[in-house]
C-alpha positions in Angstrom: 172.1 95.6 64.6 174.9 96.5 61.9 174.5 100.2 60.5 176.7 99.3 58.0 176.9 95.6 56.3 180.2 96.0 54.5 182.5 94.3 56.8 185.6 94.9 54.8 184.8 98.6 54.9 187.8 100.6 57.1 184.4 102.6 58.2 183.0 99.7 59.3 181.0 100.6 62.6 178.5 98.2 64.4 175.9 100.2 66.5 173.6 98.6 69.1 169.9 99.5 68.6 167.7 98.6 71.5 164.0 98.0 71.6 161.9 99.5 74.0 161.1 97.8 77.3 157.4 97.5 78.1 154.1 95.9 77.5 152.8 94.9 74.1 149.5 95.2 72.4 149.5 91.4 71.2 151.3 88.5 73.7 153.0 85.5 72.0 151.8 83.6 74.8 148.2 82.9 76.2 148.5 83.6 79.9 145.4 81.9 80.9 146.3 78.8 78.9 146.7 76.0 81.6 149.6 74.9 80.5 151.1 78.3 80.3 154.2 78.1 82.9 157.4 80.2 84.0 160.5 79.4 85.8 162.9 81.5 87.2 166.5 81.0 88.6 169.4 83.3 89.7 173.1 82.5 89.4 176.2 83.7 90.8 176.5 85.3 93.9 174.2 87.3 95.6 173.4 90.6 95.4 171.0 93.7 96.9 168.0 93.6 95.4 167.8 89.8 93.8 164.7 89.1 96.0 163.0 92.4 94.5 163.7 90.8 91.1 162.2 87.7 92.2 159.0 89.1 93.7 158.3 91.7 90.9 158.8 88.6 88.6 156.2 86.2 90.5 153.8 89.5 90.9 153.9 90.1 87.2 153.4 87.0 85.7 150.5 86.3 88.4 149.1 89.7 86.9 149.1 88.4 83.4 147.4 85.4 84.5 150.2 82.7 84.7 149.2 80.6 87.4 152.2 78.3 87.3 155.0 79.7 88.3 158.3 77.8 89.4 161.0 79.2 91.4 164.6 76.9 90.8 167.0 76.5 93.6 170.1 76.2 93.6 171.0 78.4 90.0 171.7 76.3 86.4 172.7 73.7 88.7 169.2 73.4 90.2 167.4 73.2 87.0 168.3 69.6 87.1 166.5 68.7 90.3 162.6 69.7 89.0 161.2 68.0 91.7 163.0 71.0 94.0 161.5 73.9 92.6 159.2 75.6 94.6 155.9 76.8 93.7 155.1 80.4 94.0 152.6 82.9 94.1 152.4 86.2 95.4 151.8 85.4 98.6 154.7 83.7 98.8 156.7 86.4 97.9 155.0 89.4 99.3 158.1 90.0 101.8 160.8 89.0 100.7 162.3 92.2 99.3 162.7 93.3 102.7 165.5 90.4 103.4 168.9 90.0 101.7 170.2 87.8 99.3 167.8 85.4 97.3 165.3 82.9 98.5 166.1 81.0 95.4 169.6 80.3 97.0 172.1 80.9 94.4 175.2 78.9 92.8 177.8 78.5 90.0 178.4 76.6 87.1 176.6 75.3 84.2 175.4 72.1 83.2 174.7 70.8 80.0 172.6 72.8 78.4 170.4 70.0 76.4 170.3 67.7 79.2 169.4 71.2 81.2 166.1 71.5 78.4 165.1 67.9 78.8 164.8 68.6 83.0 162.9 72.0 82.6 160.5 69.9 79.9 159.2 68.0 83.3 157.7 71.7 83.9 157.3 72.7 80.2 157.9 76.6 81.0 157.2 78.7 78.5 159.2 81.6 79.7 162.3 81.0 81.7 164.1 84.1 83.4 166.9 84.2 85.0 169.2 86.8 86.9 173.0 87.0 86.8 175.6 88.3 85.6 178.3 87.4 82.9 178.2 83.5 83.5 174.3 83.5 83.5 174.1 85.5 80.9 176.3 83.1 78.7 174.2 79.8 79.4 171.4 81.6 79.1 172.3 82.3 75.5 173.7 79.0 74.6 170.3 77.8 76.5 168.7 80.1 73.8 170.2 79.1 70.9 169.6 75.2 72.1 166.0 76.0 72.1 166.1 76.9 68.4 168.4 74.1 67.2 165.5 71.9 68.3 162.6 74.0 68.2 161.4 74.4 71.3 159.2 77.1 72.4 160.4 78.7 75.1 161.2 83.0 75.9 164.7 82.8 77.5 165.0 86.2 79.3 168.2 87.6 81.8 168.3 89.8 84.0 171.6 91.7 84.3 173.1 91.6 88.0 176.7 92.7 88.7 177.4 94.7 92.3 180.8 95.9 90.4 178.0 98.0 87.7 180.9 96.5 85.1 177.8 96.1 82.1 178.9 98.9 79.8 175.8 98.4 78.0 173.5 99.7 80.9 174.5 102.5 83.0 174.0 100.8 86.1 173.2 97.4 87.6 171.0 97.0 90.4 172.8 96.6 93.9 175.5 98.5 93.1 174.0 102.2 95.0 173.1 99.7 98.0 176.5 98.2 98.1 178.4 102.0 97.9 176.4 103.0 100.5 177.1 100.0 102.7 180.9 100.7 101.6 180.9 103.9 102.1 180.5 103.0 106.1 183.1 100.8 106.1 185.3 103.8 105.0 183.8 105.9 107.6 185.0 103.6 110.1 188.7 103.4 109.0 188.9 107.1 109.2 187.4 106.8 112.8 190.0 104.2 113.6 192.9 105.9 111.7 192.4 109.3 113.7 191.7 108.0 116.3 194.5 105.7 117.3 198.4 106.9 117.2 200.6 106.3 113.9 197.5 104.8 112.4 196.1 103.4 109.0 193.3 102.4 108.2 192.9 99.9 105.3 189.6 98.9 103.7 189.6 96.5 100.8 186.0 96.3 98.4 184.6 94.5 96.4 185.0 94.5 92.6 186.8 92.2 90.6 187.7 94.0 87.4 186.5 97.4 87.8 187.0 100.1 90.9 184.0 101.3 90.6 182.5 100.3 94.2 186.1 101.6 95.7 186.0 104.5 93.5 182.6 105.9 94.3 182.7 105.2 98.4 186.4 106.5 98.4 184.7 109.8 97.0 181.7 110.1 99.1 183.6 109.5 102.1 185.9 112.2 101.5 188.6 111.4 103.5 190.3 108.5 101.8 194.1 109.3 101.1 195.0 106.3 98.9 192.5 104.8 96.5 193.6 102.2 94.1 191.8 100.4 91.3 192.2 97.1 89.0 192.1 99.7 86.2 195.0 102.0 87.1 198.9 101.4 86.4 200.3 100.8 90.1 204.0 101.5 91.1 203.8 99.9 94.6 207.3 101.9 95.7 205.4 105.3 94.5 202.6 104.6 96.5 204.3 103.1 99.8 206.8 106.4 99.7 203.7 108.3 99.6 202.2 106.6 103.1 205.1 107.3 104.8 204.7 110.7 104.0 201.5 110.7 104.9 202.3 109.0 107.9 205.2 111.4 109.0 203.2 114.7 108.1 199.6 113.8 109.3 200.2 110.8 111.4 197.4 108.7 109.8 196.0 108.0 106.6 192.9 106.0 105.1 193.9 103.5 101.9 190.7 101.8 100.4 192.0 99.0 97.9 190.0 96.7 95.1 189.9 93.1 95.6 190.7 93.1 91.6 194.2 94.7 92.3 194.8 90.9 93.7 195.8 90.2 90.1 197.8 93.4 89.7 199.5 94.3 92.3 200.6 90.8 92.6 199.9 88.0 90.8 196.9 85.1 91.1 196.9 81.3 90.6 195.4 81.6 87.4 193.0 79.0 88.9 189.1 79.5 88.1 185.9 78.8 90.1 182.5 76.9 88.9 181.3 80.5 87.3 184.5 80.4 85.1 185.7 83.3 87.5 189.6 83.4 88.0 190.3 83.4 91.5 191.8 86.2 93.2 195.2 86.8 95.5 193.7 88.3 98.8 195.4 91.6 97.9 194.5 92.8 101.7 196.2 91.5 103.8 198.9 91.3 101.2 199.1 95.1 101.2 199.0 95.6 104.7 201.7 92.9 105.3 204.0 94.6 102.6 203.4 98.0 104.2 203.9 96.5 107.9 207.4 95.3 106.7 208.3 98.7 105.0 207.7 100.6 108.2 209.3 98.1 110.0 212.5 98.4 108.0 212.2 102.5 108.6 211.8 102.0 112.2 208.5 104.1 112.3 205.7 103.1 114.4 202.2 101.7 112.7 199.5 100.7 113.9 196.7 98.9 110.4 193.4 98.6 111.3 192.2 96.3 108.5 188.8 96.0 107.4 187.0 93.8 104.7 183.3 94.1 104.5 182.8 92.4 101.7 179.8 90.4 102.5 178.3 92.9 104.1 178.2 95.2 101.5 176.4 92.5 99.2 173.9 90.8 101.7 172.0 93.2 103.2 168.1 94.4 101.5 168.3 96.7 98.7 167.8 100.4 99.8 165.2 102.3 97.9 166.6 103.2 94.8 167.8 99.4 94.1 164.5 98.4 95.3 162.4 100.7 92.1 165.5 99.4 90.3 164.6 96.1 90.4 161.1 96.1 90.1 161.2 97.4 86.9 164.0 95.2 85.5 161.1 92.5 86.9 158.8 93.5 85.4 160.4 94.6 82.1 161.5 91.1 82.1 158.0 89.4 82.1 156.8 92.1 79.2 159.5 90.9 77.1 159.0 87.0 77.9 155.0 87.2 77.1 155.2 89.0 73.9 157.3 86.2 72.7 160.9 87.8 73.0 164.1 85.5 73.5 167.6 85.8 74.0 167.4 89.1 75.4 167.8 90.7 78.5 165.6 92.9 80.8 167.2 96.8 79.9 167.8 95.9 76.1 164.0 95.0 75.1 
């Protein structure tokens, strides 16, 4: 909320006050009431951890006493095919937060968000959650704010999910410590390869579309990364290819970790997005490693790049323990918010 309502004040300062996540003396909803139903979906792609989400979810609500509760495949898109959704219950879910990814499968893309309504309304939710990041989080609301043009009763909750941790209102999103980690090996290896084979680089590109923060924080807790370079940072390509071949002619191999967001700064994308609304990204890879092949080429030095891109790994495998806490209380923070009759929020700002 606004501290201050004068808009046209210079001073004029907006400050974010957030609720506190938890359970609440009085529920909106009756959880024992038949008819009392939940639905949950995730979006975008997948993540460590989205399984714990799901199955702290499914074991919340089944502790309240909601006995109906629908699992939607296939994201937004999914919500249109009600006859799809799976049932769950806790027995259903009991191991899944030892697998990757989500057994909700996930997707892009939004459709309609009255039509969308009128498909859940074959359910009748009372509580709909979903997990995703920025292009969830934005039907969600306009799913929200359809639910109050027309009255209809129904807690719309997010969960935040992001592996680039790129939600400044939180300090971290959940997958992002499971995906360093996993990163961090990757970087291990290219220092293994670099050292170990003559005139040698190893090149590791990460994930992180916007932000360095994945590249960042392996680059540093691998600790021997010579090159690191970010979507955020002001590149001059001839600085940093004079500084390889130094490294090169001084040490005789070098590690160079780059962000996949650096595809639309170091060189330029299509400008073309996907179903999420995401702009799609110049492979900045093998891109680098081709312009830095050429360079040594025109020297005459010798170069070996080994080239490695792990980014699927680093976002399918199970969440590792701090994730896994992670999620279950976003899960069940979630479900506290969505019973006591809160909308239009998501799980950390309650």
């Amino acid at each position: 909320m606004c501290t201050d309502q004068d808009t046209s004040s210079p001073a004029h300062r907006c400050a974010i006050l957030r609720t506190r996540a938890g359970p609440r003396e009085t529920l909106h909803f009756d959880p024992h009431d038949p008819a009392s139903a939940a639905a949950i979906v995730s979006c975008g792609g997948i993540c460590p951890g989205l399984n714990c989400v799901i199955r702290e979810i499914v074991n919340m609500l089944w502790a309240y006493g909601v006995r109906r509760i629908y699992g939607i495949k296939g994201g937004y898109k999914g919500v249109m095919e009600p006859e799809e959704w799976l049932e769950l219950t806790p027995e259903k879910v009991k191991d899944i937060h030892t697998e990757g990814g989500t057994m909700l499968i996930s997707d892009r893309g939004n459709p309609p968000h009255l039509e969308s309504l009128a498909a859940r309304d074959l359910k009748n939710p009372s509580a709909c959650l979903q997990t995703g990041g920025d292009g969830t989080h934005k039907g969600a609301m306009q799913t929200f704010e359809c639910t109050m043009e027309i009255d209809h009763e129904c807690a719309v909750v997010g969960v935040p999910k992001t592996i680039d941790n790129d939600v400044p209102m939180i300090d971290q999103t959940f997958g992002f410590d499971t995906a360093c980690t996993e990163a961090t090996k990757a970087v291990n290896s290219a220092y293994v390869e670099a050292k170990g084979n003559a005139n040698c680089i190893g090149l590791v590109k990460l994930m992180g579309r916007h932000c360095g923060f994945i590249a960042m924080n392996a680059a540093l807790a691998a600790r021997d990364v010579d090159v690191c370079l970010i979507p955020e940072m002001d590149i001059d390509l001839e600085k940093v290819l004079q500084h390889i071949e130094h490294l090169m002619r001084t040490k005789g191999h070098c590690v160079i970790v780059v962000a996949e967001g650096c595809g639309d700064t170091l060189i330029q994308s299509s400008g073309e997005k996907d179903a999420g609304g995401n702009k799609i990204l110049a492979d900045v890879g093998p891109w680098l490693k081709d312009t830095i092949t050429a360079r040594f080429k025109t020297l005459g030095l010798p170069l070996t790049i080994k080239y490695i891109d792990p980014t699927y790994m680093i976002r399918s495998v199970a969440a590792n323990s701090y994730d896994s806490t992670y999620c279950s209380v976003l899960g069940q923070m979630a479900v506290h918010g969505a019973m006591a009759g809160y909308s239009g929020i998501t799980a950390p700002c309650q």
